[in-house]
C-alpha positions in Angstrom: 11.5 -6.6 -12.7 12.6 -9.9 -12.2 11.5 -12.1 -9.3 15.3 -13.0 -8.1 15.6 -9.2 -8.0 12.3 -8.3 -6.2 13.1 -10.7 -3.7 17.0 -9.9 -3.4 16.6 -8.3 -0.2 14.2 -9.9 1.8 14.3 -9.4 5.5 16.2 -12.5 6.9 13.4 -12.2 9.4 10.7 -12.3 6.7 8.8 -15.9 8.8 9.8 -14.3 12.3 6.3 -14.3 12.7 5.6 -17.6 11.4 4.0 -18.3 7.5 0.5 -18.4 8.7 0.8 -15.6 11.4 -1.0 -12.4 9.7 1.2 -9.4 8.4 -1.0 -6.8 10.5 -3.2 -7.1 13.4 -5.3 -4.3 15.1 -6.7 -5.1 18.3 -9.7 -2.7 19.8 -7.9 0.3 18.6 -8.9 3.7 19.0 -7.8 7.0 18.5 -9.0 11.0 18.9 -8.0 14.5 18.3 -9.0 17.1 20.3 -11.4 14.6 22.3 -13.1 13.7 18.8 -13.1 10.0 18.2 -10.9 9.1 15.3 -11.3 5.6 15.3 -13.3 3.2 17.8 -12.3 -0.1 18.4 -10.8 -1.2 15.1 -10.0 -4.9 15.4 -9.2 -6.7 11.7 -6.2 -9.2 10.6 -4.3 -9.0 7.2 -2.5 -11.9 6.2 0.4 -12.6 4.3 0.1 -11.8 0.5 -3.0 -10.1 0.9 -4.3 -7.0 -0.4 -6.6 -5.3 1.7 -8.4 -2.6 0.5 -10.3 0.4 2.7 -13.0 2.0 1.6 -15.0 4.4 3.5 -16.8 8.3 3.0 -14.0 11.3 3.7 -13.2 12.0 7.1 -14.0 8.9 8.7 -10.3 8.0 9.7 -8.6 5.7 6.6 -5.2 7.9 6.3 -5.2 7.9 10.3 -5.4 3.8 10.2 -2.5 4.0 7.4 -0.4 5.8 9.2 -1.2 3.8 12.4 0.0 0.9 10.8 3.6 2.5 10.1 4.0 4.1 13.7 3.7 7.8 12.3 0.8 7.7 14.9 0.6 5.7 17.8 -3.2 4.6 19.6 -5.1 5.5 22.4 -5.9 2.1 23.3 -5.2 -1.4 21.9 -2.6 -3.3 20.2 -1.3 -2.5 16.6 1.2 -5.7 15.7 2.9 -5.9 12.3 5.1 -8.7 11.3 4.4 -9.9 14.5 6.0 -7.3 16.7 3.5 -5.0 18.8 4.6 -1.5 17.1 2.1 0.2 20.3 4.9 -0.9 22.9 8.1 -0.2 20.1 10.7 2.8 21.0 11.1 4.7 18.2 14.3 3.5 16.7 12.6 0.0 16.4 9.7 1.5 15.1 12.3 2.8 12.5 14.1 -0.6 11.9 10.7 -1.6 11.2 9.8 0.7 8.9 12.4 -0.6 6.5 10.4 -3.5 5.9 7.6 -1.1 4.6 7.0 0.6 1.8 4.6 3.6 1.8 3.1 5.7 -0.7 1.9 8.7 0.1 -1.1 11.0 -0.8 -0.2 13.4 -3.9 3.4 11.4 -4.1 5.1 13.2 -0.9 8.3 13.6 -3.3 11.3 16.0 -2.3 11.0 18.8 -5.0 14.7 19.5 -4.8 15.7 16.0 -6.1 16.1 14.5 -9.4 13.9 11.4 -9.6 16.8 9.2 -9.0 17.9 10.6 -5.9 13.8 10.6 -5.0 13.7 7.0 -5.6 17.3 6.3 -4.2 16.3 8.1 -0.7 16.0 5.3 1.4 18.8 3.4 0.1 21.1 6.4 0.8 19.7 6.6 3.9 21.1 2.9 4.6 24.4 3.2 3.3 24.0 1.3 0.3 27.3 1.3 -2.0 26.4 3.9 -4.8 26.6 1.2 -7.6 23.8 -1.0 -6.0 21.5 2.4 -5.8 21.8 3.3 -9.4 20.9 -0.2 -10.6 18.4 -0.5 -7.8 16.3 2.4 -9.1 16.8 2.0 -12.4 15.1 -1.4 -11.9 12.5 0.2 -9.9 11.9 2.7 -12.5 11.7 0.4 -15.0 9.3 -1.6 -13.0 6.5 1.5 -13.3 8.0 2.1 -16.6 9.6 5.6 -16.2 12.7 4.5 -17.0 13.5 7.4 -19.0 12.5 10.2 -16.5 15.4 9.3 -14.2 17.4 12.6 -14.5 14.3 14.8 -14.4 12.7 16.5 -11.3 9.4 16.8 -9.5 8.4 19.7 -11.4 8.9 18.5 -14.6 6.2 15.7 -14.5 3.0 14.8 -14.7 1.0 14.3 -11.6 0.7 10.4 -12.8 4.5 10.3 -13.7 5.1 11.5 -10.1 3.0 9.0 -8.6 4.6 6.3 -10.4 8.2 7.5 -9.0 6.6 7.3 -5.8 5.5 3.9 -5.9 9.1 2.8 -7.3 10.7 4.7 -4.4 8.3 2.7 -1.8 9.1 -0.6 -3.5 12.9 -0.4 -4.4 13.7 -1.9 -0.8 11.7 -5.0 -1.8 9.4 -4.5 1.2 7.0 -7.2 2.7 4.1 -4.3 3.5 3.4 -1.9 1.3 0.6 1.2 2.0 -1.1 3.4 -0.5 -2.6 6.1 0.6 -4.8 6.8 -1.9 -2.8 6.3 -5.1 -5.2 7.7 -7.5 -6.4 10.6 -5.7 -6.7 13.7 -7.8 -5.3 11.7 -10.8 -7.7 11.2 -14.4 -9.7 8.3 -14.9 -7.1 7.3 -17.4 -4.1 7.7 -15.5 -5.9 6.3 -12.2 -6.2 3.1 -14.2 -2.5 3.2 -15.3 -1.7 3.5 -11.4 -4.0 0.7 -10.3 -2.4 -1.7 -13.1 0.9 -0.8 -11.1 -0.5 -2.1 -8.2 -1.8 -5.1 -9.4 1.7 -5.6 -11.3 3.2 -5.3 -7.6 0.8 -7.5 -5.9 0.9 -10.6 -8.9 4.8 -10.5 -9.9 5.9 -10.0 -5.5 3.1 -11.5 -3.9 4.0 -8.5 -1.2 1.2 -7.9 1.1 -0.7 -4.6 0.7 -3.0 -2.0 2.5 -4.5 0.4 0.0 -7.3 3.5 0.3 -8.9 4.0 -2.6 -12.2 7.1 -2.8 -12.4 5.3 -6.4 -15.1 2.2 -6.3 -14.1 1.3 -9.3 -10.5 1.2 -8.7 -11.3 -1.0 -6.0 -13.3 -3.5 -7.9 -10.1 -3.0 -11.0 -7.9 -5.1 -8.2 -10.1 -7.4 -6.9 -11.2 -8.2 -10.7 -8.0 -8.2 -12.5 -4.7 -10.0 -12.7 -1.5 -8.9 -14.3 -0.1 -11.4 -17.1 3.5 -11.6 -17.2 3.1 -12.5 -20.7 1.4 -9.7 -22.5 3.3 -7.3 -19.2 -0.5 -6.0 -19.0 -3.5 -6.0 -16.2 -6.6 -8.5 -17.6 -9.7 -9.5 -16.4 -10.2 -12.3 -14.8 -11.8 -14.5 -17.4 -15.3 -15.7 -16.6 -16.0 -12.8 -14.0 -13.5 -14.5 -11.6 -12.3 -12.5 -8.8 -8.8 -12.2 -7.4 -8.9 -14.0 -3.9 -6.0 -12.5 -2.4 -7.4 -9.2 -2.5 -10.5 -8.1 0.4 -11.9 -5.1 1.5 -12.5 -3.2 4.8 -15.2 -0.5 4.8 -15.0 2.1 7.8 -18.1 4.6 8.4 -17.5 7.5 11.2 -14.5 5.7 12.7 -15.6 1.9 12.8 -15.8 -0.9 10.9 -18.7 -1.4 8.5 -17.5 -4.4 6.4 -14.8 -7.0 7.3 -14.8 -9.4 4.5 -14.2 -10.9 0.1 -15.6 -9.1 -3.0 -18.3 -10.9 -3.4 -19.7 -10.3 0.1 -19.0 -7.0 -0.1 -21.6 -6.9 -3.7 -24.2 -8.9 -2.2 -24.7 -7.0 1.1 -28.2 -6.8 2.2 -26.7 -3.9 4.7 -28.8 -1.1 3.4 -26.1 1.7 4.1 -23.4 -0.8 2.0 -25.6 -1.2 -0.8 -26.1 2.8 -1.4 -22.6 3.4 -0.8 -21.3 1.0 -3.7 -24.3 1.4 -5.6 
């Protein structure tokens, strides 16, 4: 996809928070259910461009952080800011002028099995009264950006379970958003196909320098985007030559509901925490 087109529709209010102000800010946040602590006083900054990646065993509250970030959930205590507005204190149709500035991809796509893959991708843009023209280029770009061009008039049911999660990332990123979440993008996928999904991402992150929250249960999908680059020449994900790692792209480790790890790639590796070294070992 070209850049002039992935950056077409920018929010006018894409610096309201100021270049060097982080995307996302959590601030001593904590939630339960059912009296069970959730999470307990999360406090971590993303900035703009970055990738963050969050790591962690099952269960100990990554999907609830996603969705915290989008205002599908709302706290207990603390602050939750994105693009510099505090989402905690938003009414909910600001939360959902908001959200159009996000793109999310959900665990095991989320698509709506009663639409073609066009109208799947196009569901946001209908929502916003976008002249019918501009949607059907718009999501043929999209499409063509994760390469599935040619499945536009399908539906749900006729794909693959890595076709469908390609539809949904072109669905979360046909708005040209400036945060984008992945919930898990490879989950339940092949190893195969769960590296044809992470070269999407990386694609996403190099060509629109978007910033990015991603869960990954896959360590080695994780260490794929922090040790890989997409070259717009070749249109293909490659290592970083001389084991380089991409900067841009950290990681956050939670362990029963609180941060573990705050910090770059090659922290995370040489960690003398003994619980960090068996769980990436």
């Amino acid at each position: 996809m070209p850049a002039d087109l992935l950056n077409s529709n920018r929010s006018p209010n894409w610096n309201d928070a100021g270049p060097s102000e982080p995307v996302v800010v959590y601030e001593d946040v904590s939630i339960a259910f059912d009296l069970k602590p959730v999470l307990e006083n999360i406090s971590f900054t993303v900035q703009r461009g970055e990738t963050r990646i969050i790591l962690g065993p099952a269960g100990t509250g990554k999907s609830v952080l996603m969705k915290l970030a989008n205002g599908l959930l709302c706290p207990d205590s603390g602050t939750i800011r994105v693009f510099g507005e505090e989402i905690t204190a938003m009414r909910e149709k600001d939360i959902y002028k908001l959200r159009s500035r996000i793109g999310m991809v959900f665990q095991e796509s989320a698509l709506f099995d009663s639409l073609s893959v066009e109208d799947n991708v196009a569901y946001r843009l209908h929502e916003d009264h976008v002249p019918e023209d501009e949607i059907h280029k718009r999501v043929v770009e999209a499409l063509k950006f994760v390469e599935l061009e040619q499945a536009i008039n399908k539906f749900p049911s006729e794909l693959s379970g890595g076709m469908r999660r390609r539809v949904s990332i072109a669905r979360a990123i046909i708005s040209h958003p400036d945060l984008i979440l992945y919930d898990s993008p490879t989950g339940g996928l092949d190893p195969i196909t769960s590296t044809t999904i992470i070269e999407l991402v990386v694609k996403q992150r190099d060509v629109s320098h978007a910033t990015a929250l991603l869960i990954t249960h896959r360590l080695q999908d994780a260490f794929a985007l922090a040790r890989n680059r997409f070259n717009k020449e070749t249109g293909r994900m490659e290592l970083i030559p001389d084991g380089g790692i991409e900067d841009s792209t950290r990681f956050l480790v939670l362990n029963e509901g609180k941060i573990v790890f705050d910090g770059n790639t090659e922290e995370l590796v040489r960690t003398t925490d003994p619980w960090l070294q068996e769980y990436i070992s």
